[in-house]
N, C-alpha and C positions, 0 to 999 in steps of 0.2 A: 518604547521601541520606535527609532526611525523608519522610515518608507526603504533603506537601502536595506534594512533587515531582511524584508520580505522577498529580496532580490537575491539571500544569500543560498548559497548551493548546499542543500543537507543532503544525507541518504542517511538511511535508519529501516531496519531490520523488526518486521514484526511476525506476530502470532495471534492469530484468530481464535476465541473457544468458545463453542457454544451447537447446535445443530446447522452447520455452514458447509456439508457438505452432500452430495445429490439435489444442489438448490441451484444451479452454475454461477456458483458465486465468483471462481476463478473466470468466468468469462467476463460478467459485469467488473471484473475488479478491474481485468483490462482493459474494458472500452473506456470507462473511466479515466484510468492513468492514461491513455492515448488520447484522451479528449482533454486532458490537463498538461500535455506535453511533459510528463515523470515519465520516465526510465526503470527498468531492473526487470523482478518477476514474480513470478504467485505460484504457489502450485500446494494441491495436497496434501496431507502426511497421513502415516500408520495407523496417527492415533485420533485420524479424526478432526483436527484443526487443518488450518491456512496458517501458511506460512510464506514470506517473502521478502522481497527487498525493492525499497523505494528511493528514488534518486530524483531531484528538482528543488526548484524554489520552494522558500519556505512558504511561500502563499497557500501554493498550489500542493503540498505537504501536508497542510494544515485543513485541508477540505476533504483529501483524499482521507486522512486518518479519522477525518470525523464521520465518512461514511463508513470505513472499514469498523469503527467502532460503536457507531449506533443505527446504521441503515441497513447497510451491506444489501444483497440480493432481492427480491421476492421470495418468500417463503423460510427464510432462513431466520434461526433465533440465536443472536449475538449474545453469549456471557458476556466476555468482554474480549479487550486487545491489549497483549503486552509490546514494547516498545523498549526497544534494546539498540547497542551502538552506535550510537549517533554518531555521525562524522560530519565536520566541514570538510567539502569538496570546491576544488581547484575546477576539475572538469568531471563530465560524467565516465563515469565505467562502462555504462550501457549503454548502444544504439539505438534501442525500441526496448519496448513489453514483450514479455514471453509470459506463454504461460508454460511451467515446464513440467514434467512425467515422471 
C-alpha cells in the first residue's frame, strides 16, 4: 500500500453488537470522529446496537474502526463490528458528526 492510499476518501457504514448501549458510546464515538476530522453519524437502534456512517481518510478510518471494534466507550462490551458499503468518495457527504435520534 502506497502513502497516497491513506489519503484516499472512504465512507463505510457500520454496526456495533454487543452491551454499547447506556455507556454514551454515541457520545465518545463522536468526539473521536471530530478529533480525527471523519464526517457522518452514530446513533442508537431498537435492537440494541450502534449503527452509523463514517466518511475520511483511510488513516483516519482505520483507527476510528479499530476503536469502534475493540475499545469503544467505558463500560461498554464489544461483540463485535460489522462493516458494509464501502465507497470511494470524490468529496464528503457530511459537514461534521451528528449524533442522530
Amino acid at each position: 500500500m502506497g502513502t497516497d492510499d491513506l489519503n484516499t476518501l472512504l465512507s463505510v457504514e457500520f454496526e456495533v453488537f454487543g452491551q454499547v448501549q447506556g455507556c454514551f458510546f454515541t457520545k465518545y464515538c463522536k468526539d473521536l470522529a471530530l478529533q480525527l476530522g471523519i464526517t457522518g453519524w452514530v446513533k442508537n437502534t431498537k435492537m440494541g446496537t450502534i449503527v452509523g456512517k463514517l466518511q475520511g481518510r483511510k488513516a483516519e478510518l482505520e483507527h476510528m474502526l479499530d476503536w469502534l471494534s475493540t475499545t469503544g466507550s467505558p463500560g461498554c462490551k464489544i461483540e463485535r463490528c460489522e462493516l458494509r458499503n464501502w465507497v470511494y468518495l470524490t468529496r464528503f457527504d457530511y459537514n461534521d458528526f451528528s449524533i442522530r435520534f
